[in-house]
N, C-alpha and C positions, 0 to 999 in steps of 0.2 A: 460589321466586324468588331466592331467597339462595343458593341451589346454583349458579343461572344464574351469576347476579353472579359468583363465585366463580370458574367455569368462566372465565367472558371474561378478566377480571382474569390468572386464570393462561396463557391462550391468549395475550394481549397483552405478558406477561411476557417469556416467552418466546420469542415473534419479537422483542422489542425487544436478548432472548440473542443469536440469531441473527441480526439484523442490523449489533450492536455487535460478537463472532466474525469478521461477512466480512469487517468494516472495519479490524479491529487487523490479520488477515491480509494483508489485498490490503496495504495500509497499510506495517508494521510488519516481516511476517515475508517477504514473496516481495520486500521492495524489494531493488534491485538496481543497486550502481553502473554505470553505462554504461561501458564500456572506453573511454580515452582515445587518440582520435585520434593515430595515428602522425604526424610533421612531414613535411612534404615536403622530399627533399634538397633542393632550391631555396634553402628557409628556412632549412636548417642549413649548407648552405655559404653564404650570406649572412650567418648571424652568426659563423662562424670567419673570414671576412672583416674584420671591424669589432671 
């Protein structure tokens, strides 16, 4: 019975590994700043205007 325990205990460690792993990655390591929106001349020659 203590083997079981044992088993589960290490089985649940584990995905708790592997769940904690996708989340620092998705997370942490693929983040990705979004590239900032170019201005439309419109807006840029409105403010060399003013």
């Amino acid at each position: 019975m203590e083997t079981v325990l044992e088993f589960i205990r290490e089985l649940l460690k584990g995905i708790g590994r592997e769940i904690t792993a996708r989340f620092f990655r998705k997370n942490v390591l693929e983040y990705k700043k979004t590239t900032p929106r170019r201005r439309s001349i419109r807006v840029v020659r409105e403010k060399i205007k003013t």
